[in-house]
N, C-alpha and C positions, 0 to 999 in steps of 0.2 A: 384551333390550337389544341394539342393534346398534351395532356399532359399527366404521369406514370402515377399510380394509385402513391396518396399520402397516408401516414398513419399519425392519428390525433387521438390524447390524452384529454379528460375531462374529469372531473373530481367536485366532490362537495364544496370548491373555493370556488369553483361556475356554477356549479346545482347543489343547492339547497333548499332540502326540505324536514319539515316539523312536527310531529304529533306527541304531544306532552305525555301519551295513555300508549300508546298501540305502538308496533314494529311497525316501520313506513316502507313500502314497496313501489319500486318504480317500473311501471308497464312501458316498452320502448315498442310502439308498433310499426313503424315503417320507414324506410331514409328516404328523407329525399333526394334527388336526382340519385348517381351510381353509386353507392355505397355501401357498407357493412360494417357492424361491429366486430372487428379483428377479433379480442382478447377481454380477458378481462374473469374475472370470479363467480359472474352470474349464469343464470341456466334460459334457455331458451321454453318457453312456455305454447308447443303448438300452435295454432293460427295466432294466439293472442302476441306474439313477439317475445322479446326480453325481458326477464323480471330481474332484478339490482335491487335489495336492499343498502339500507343508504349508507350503511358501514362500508357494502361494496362500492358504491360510488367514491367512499373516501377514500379505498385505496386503488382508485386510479381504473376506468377503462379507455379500452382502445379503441380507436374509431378511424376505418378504411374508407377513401373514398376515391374515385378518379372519374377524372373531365374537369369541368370549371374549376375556377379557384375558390368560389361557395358553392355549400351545401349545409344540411344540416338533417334535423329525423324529430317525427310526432313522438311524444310520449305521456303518461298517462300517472299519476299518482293514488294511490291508493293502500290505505289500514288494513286490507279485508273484507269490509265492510261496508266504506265510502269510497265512490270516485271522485278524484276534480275532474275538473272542464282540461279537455286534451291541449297540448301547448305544445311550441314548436322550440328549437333549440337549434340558432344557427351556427354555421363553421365555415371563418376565413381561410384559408390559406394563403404562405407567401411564397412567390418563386424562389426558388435556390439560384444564385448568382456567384460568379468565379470571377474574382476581381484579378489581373494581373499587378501587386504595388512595386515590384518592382523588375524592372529588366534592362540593366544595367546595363550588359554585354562582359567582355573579358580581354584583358589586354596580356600579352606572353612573348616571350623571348623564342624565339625561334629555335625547334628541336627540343623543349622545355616539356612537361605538361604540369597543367594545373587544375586545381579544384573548381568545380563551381558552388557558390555558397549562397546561403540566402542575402549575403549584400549584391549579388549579381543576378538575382533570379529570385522570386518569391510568389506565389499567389495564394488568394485566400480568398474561403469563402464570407459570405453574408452573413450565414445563420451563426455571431459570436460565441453563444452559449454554449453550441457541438461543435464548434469547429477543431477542437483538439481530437474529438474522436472519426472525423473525415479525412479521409484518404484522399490526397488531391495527385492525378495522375498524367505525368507528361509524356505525350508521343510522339518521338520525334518522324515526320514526316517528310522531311528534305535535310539528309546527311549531309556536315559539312565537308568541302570539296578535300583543302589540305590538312584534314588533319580527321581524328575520330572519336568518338566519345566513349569512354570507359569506365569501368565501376571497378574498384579498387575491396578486394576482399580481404577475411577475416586474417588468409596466408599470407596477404604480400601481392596474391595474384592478381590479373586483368581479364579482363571480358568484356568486348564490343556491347553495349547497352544502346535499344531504341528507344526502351520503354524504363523510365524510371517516375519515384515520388519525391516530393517534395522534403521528405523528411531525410533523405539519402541525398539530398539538395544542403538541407538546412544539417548534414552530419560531414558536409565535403568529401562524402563516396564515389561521387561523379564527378569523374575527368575529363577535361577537352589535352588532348594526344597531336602534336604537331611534328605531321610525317612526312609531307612531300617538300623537300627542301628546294628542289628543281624549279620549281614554280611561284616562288615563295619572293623573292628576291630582300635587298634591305627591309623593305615594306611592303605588308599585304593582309588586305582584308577576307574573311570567311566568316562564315556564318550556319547555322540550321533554322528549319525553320519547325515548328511542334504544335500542338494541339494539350487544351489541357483540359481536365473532366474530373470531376467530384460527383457520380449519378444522382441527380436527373441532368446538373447542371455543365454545360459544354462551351470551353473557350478558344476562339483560338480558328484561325491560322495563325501563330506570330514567330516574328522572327529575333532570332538572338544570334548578338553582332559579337565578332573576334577578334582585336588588331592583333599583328603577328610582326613585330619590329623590334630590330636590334638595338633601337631605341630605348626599348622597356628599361625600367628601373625597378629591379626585383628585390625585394629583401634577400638578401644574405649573398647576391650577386653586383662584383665591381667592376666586372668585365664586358666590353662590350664586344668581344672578340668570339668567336667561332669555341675559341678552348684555350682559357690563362687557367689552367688549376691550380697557379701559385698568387692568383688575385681574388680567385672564388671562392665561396664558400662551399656554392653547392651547387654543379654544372651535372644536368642532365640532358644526356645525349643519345639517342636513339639507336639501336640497331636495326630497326626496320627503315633508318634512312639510308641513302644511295651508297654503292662499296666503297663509294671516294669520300664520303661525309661517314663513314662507320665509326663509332669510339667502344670501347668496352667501360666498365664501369665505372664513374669518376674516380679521379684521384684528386687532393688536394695537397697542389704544391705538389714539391719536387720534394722527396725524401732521401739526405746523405748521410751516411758515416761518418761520423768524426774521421779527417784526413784522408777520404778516400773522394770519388766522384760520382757525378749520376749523368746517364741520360735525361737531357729535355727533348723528348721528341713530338711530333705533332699531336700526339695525343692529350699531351699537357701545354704544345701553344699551337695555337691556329689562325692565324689571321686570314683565312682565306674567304674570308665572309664579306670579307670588305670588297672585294668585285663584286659581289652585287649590287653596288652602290652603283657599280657602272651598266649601261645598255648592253646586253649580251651578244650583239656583233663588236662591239668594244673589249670584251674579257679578254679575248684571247689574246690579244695586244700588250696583255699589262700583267706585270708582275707583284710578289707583294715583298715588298721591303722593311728591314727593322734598322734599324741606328740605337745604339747602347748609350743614353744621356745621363747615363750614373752608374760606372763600376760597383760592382759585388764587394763589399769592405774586409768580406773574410775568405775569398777564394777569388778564382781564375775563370772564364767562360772562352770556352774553346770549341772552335770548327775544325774537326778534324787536327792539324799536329800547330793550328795555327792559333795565337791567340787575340782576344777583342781587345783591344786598347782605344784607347784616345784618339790616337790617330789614325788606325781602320776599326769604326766603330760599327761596319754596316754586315749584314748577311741579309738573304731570302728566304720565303716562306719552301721555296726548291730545297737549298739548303738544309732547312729543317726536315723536311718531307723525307729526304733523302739520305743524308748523314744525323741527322741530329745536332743540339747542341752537348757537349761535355761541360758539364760545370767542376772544377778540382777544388775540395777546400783545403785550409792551409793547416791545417791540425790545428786550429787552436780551440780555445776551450768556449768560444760563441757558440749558442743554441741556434742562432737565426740569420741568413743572411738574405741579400735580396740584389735586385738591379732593375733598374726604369729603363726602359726602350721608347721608341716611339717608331710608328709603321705606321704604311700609306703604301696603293696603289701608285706604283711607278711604271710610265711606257718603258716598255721595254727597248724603245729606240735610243731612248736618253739617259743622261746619267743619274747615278745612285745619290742627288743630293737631294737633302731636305725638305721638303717646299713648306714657304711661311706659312701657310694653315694647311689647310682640309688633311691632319694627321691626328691619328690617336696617340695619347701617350699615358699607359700604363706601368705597373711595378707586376715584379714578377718574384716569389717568394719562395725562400729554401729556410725548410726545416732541417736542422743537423742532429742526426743522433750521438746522444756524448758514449766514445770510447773512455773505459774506466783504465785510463794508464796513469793517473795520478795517486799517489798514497796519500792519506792523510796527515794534515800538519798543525801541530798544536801551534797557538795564536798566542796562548797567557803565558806571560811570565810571572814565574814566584806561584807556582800552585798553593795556593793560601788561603783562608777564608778565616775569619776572626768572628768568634760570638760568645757572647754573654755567656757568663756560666748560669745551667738552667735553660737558658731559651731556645729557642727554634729559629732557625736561619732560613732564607733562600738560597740555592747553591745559581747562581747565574752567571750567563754568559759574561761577564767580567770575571766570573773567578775561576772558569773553566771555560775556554772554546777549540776547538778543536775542526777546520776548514778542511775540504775537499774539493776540489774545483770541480771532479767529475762526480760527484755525489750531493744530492740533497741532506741536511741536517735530519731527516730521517731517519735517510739508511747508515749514519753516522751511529754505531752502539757501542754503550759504554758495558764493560763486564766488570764488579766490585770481585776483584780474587783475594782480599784481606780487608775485613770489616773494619770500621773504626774503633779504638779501645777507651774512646768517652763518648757514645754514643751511636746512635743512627742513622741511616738514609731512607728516607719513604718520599713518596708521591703524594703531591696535592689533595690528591681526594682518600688516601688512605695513610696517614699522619702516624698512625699508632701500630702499621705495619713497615718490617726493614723490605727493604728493594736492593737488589740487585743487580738487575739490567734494565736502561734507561738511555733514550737516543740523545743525541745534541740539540733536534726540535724540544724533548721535553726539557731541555735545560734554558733552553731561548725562550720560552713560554713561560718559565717560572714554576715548573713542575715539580722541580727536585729540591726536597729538604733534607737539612742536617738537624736533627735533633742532639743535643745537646742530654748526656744524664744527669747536670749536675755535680758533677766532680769539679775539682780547680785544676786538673794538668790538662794540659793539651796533649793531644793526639793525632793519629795519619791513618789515611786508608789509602787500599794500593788499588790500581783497577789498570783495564786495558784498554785499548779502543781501535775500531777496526771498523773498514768499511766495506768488508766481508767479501774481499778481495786480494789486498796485501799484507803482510805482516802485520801484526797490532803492537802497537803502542803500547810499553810499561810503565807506568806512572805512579810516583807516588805524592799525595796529595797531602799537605799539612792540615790540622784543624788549631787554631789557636783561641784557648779558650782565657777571658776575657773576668778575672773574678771580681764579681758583686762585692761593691763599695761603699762608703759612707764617707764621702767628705765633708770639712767643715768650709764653708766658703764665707762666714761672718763670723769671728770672736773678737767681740770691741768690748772693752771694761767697762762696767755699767757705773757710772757716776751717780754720787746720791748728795745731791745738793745740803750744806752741814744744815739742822736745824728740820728738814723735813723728815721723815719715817717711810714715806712707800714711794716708790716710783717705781713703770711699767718697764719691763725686760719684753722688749720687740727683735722682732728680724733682721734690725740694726742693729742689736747686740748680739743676735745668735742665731746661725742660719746655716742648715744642714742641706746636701743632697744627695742622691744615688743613683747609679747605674744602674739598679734593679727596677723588675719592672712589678715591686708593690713599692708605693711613691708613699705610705704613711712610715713618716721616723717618729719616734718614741724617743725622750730624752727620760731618765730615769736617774734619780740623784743617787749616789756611790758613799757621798759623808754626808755627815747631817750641816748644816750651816750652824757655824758660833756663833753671832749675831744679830739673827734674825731666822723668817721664814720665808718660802715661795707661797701665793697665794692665786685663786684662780676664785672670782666672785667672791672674794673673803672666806674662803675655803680652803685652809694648807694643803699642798701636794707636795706629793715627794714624786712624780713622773708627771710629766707633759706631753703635748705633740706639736710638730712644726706649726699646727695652724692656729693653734692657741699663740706661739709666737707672733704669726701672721695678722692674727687679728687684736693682738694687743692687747688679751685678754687676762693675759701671763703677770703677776706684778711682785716683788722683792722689800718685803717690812722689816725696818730693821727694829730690834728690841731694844741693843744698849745700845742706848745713843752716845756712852763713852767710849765709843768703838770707832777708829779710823777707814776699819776696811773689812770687810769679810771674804770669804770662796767661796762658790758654787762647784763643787767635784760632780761630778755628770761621765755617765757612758749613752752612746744612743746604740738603738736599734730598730732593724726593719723583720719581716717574715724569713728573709734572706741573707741576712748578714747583720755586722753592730762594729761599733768605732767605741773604745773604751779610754776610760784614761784622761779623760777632757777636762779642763778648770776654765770657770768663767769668774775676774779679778770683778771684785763690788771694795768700789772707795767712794769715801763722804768728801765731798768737795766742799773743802770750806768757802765760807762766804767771804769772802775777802779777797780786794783789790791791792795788786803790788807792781808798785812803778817797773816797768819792764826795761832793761838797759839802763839805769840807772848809772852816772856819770857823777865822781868826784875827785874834788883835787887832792892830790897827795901832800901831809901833813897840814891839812886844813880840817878841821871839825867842823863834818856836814850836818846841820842840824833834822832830824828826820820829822817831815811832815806829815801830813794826813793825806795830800796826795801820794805820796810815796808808802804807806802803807794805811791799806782803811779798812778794818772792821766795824764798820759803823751800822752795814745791817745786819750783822751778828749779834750788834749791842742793843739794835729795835728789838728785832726778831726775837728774843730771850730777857728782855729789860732789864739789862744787865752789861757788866763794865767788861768787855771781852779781857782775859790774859794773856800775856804770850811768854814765855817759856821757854829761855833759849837753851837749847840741846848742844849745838856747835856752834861757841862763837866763830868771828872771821877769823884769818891765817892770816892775814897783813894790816890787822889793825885791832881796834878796839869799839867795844859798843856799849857805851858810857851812858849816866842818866846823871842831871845836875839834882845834887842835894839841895833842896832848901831857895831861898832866893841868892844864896852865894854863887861863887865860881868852884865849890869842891865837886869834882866829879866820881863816878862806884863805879863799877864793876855793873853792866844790869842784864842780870839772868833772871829775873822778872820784872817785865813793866806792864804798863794797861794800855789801852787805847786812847786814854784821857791822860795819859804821860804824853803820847803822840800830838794828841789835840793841844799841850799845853805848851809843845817846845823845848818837854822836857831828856829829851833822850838824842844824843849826839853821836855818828859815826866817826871817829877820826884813825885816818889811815897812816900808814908808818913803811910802805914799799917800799924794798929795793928796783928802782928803775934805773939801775946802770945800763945802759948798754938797748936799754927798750923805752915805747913811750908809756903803755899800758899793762896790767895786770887785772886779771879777772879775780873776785874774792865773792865770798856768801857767807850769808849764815844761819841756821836750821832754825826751828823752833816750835815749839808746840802751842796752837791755839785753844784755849779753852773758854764756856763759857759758864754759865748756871747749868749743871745737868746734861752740858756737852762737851766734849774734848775732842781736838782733829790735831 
C-alpha cells in the first residue's frame, strides 16, 4: 500500500529536554524508513544532521515522511560539551477517511429545479480538528438522464457543473434542473452517480437518487397541475422543455382592473400533465376537462361570447389552449376574487360528466387592481372634540374619519389651511411641534394631537382632505374647550354635640373635586371663625387640604361654649383653578331627648313628662339643673307651670328640668278645630346650662 508523504508536528509537549547550566541542543541524525524534516527553525549540521535548540523544538518542527503509517528518526542531545546515549523518536500516522453521513436523495415537482443542501448530501472527513479547513470534492461521473445539475451564481446565472464542493452543497449553490419532460411521465426516477475526494482520501462510486412526481408537496406550491398560477406561489417552468410544454416566466394568478377583464390562458392553467397519468398509446384518446364547482363571487368566466354557469359549468384544456378563458369583473370595490374547478382526463368517446373520483379539484385566484373612481367620504358626524382646558387630547378616529373605498387610509391626507385659535396640532412623537399635513392612518393609530394653550374659549380649525385624486374636502372642525373646575360634592353641617369642645371635620362634612389634572385642593379660610378654631394635631390653621379631610386629621374647638353655632367661610383652590365663596354651618346640638309627634287633646292640660322632654344628660354632663327658656310660646295654647302644691297656674317662660321630673309644667291647648280634626303647634326655646347655652 502506498501511501502520499505526511507532514507531522513535534514540540517540547512530546520532547523534552533539560539542563539547569547550559543551552540544550538536539542532534537529529537520521529517519527512519522514507523520510525528512520538512520545516522548522533549525539549521542542518553537515554529516552530523539537525541541530534544534530546545526553544526551536517549542515552537513546533516539521516532519515528512512517506510509505508505512510508522516511522520515526535517531537523535542525539547535547550542551556542547556532553552527549546522551542516541534515542529514537517514533511516529504514527492515521489514514484520512471520507465518510458519506448523509445521502438522502431529492424529491421535485416536475419542470421545477431545486437546491441540493447538506440535508440531502453531506460528507465529512475523519480528521475533526481540520476538517473545517478541507476541501471535500464531488465528481460527478454519470449525469442524470432527465434532468442536469447546475450552479447558480453571484448574477442570477447558470452553468452545467460536474465538479462541485461540499461547501456549494452546504451554501444550496447546486441545482438538480428537470428538463426532459417527454420521458418523465406522472412519475419517475433519476439519478447521478459521483465520486468524492479530500487528498490523500477517495470515496466513492455512489449514487444519489431523484423522485420527479407530480405528487411532490413543495413549500409555497398548491398546485398539482402542469400551470394554476392563481393557486401557486411559485411555479417554475422551463424553457429548455419541449415547444408544447414552453411557459415564459411565472406569473401568479391572474392580474385585473378594477371592472375590466383578463385572459386566463394556458400559461396560467395547464392541466395537461394529467395524461401522463395515463399509458401513452392511451393519450391520444383522452382529453382534459374542467367543471367550475364554485363561481367567481365578483365577476363572470367566459369561453369566447359564452358564459360558465351552473348549468354549463364544463370546458377543455383545447379550449383554453386555443381561445382562452376571459374572466370580466363586476366593478366593484373587491381586491380578490376566485373560482374552484375540478379536471380529469376524459375519453374522448364519452361524455363531459364528472366521474366520482380519480379528479383533482383546485381554486384558481384573481388579484383585482383597484380603479380610484371613488372620492372620499367623511364618516363623523359633529366634527368636535372636547378637552380640558390646559391639556392635551388625542384627535381619533371617532372624532374624525374620513373613508375611501378605493384608497388606503394612507393615501387619505389631511391639509390644516387655518390653524386652531386655542391651541395646536402635533404628532406623537413631536408634541411640542404644530403639523400640518397628517394622513387618516396617523389619525387611526393615535398619531394626532390637539394641544390645548390654556385659554377657556373654544376654538375651530379648518383643513381639507383629499385622496389626491378628486376634489378635497373643506372642513371645519370645532375644538370645545372644557374649563377646569372645583366642585363641592359634600357640604353636611358639622354638628357639635352640646357640652363637648372639639369634634373631627371629615370628608362627610366637606368633600371637594376637579376636572383638572393637579388632583391637590387647598381649602383656605376667607373669615376668621367667632367661636372657635380649626385645629390640625392641635395646631390652628387657617388652610387645609382634601387629605387632611380624608384622613380625619382636620378637627373644629370651639371656645364659647355659650355659642349655639358658628361658620366656617372657605374658598378652595388647585394649580389650575379655585371655587370661592363657600360656608361650612357648625351647630352645637344639644343633649336632649324630645318626644317626636307628640299627640294631645284639645282643652285638656297635658301634663309634660320626662319622656317627652329630657335633659337629663345635660344635667349629668355639667351637674347642673339644665333651663329652658321659652323664646316662642305655642299659637294654640298655653305652657303653664303649677305654683306651689295648689291648682294656680303662670305663664312659664322659665322652667328646669326638675319642673319636668316633678309634674310641674302643663301644656294646655285651646284650638279652633271647626271644620278639621288636627292642628300642628310648637314651641321654641333656649336650653342652658352651667357655662353653656344652645
Amino acid at each position: 500500500m502506498h501511501f502520499r508523504p505526511s507532514l507531522m508536528f513535534f514540540s517540547l509537549c512530546v520532547l523534552a529536554v533539560f539542563d539547569l547550566v547550559n543551552q540544550v541542543t538536539v542532534l537529529m541524525h537520521s529517519y527512519i524508513d522514507r523520510g525528512h524534516f520538512a520545516g522548522g527553525s533549525g539549521g542542518r549540521d553537515g554529516e552530523r544532521g539537525w541541530l534544534l535548540q530546545n526553544n526551536q523544538i517549542d515552537q513546533s518542527v516539521i516532519s515528512s515522511f512517506e510509505g508505512a503509517l510508522s516511522g520515526g528518526f535517531n537523535f542525539q542531545v547535547t550542551d556542547g560539551l556532553n552527549f546522551a546515549p542516541r534515542q529514537i523518536f517514533s511516529i504514527t500516522a492515521r489514514a484520512l477517511i471520507i465518510n458519506l453521513e448523509v445521502n438522502k436523495g431529492l424529491s421535485i415537482f416536475p419542470g421545477s429545479r431545486k437546491p441540493l443542501s447538506s440535508h440531502d448530501l453531506r460528507a465529512v472527513t475523519n480528521d475533526v480538528d481540520s476538517a473545517g479547513n478541507r476541501t471535500i470534492t464531488f465528481t460527478v461521473v454519470s449525469s442524470p438522464r432527465l434532468g442536469r445539475l447546475v450552479r447558480v451564481n453571484s448574477d442570477n446565472s447558470t452553468e452545467d457543473v460536474s465538479v462541485f464542493t461540499q461547501k456549494l452543497v452546504s451554501e444550496q449553490l447546486i441545482f438538480y434542473q428537470h428538463v426532459d419532460w417527454e420521458n418523465t411521465g406522472w412519475t419517475a426516477e433519476d439519478s447521478f452517480m459521483f465520486t468524492a475526494s479530500s487528498p490523500p482520501a477517495v470515496l466513492g462510486p455512489e449514487d444519489f437518487h431523484i423522485t420527479i412526481s407530480y405528487e411532490i408537496n413543495e413549500p409555497g406550491r398548491q398546485s398539482r397541475l402542469l400551470a394554476n398560477t392563481g393557486n401557486s406561489t411559485k411555479i417554475w417552468v422551463l424553457k429548455a422543455a419541449p415547444a408544447s410544454m414552453a411557459r415564459e416566466s411565472p406569473v401568479v394568478g391572474a392580474v385585473v382592473k378594477e371592472g375590466n377583464k383578463v385572459l386566463i390562458d394556458r400559461s396560467k392553467l395547464d392541466a395537461s400533465n394529467l395524461l401522463f397519468k395515463l399509458p401513452k398509446s392511451q393519450r391520444f384518446s383522452y382529453e382534459i376537462l374542467f367543471q367550475v364547482t364554485s363561481l367567481p363571487h365578483h365577476g363572470t368566466i367566459m369561453v369566447g361570447e359564452r358564459n360558465i354557469t351552473k348549468r354549463k359549468p364544463n370546458f377543455s384544456q383545447y379550449i383554453i389552449n386555443k381561445f382562452g378563458l376571459t374572466y370580466l369583473h363586476d366593478d366593484s370595490e373587491s381586491l380578490a376574487d376566485n373560482f374552484t374547478f375540478a379536471v380529469w382526463p376524459n375519453p374522448k368517446s364519452k361524455s363531459s360528466t364528472k366521474p366520482e373520483a380519480d379528479f383533482l379539484e383546485e381554486m384558481f385566484n384573481i388579484t383585482v387592481t383597484p380603479v380610484n373612481d371613488q372620492a372620499p367620504e367623511l364618516k363623523t358626524k359633529g366634527l368636535r372634540l372636547k378637552v380640558l382646558q390646559g391639556d392635551r387630547l388625542v384627535l381619533g378616529p371617532k372624532n374624525l374619519k374620513v373613508e375611501d373605498l378605493d384608497s388606503p387610509p394612507e393615501e387619505i391626507r389631511y391639509m390644516i389651511i387655518r390653524n386652531p385659535n386655542n391651541g395646536f396640532l402635533a404628532m406623537a412623537h413631536h408634541l411640542d411641534t404644530t403639523v400640518h399635513h397628517f394622513t387618516q392612518a396617523d389619525i387611526d393609530n393615535s398619531q394626532v394631537w390637539f394641544i390645548q394653550d390654556g385659554s377657556p374659549s373654544s376654538g375651530v380649525f379648518y383643513f381639507s382632505v383629499s385622496d389626491g385624486q378628486h376634489r378635497p374636502l373643506y372642513k371645519l372642525f370645532h375644538l370645545e374647550v372644557i374649563p377646569i373646575s372645583i366642585t363641592l360634592v359634600n357640604l353636611t353641617d358639622l354638628l357639635l354635640p352640646q357640652g363637648q369642645t372639639t369634634i373631627p371635620i371629615t370628608s362627610a362634612h366637606l368633600s371637594a373635586m376637579t376636572n383638572g389634572r393637579s388632583p391637590q385642593i387647598t381649602y383656605k379660610i376667607t373669615r376668621p371663625l367667632q367661636h372657635g378654631h380649626l385645629l390640625i394635631e392641635n395646631q390652628a390653621v387657617i388652610s387645609f387640604g382634601q387629605e387632611d379631610l380624608d384622613s380625619g386629621r382636620l378637627s373644629y374647638h370651639m371656645t364659647n361654649l355659650t355659642a349655639s353655632e358658628d361658620q366656617l367661610q372657605f374658598s378652595l383652590f388647585t394649580s389650575e383653578g379655585n371655587l370661592t365663596g363657600q360656608t361650612l354651618s357648625i351647630r352645637v346640638q344639644p343633649l336632649l331627648r324630645v318626644m317626636s309627634n307628640l299627640t294631645i287633646a284639645n282643652h285638656v292640660a297635658h301634663q309634660l313628662k320626662r319622656k317627652d322632654l329630657d335633659a337629663t344628660e345635660l344635667a349629668n354632663r355639667t351637674n347642673s339643673d339644665p333651663k329652658f327658656e321659652v323664646t316662642e310660646p305655642p299659637v294654640h295654647g298655653r305652657l303653664v307651670r303649677r305654683v306651689g302644691q295648689g291648682t294656680v297656674m303662670e305663664d312659664a317662660i322659665l322652667f328646669t328640668q326638675r319642673d319636668i321630673d316633678q309634674g310641674l309644667l302643663m301644656l294646655k291647648s285651646h284650638a279652633n278645630l271647626t271644620g278639621i280634626s288636627a292642628l300642628n303647634d310648637s314651641f321654641t326655646f333656649l336650653l342652658s346650662a352651667d357655662h353653656i347655652t344652645l
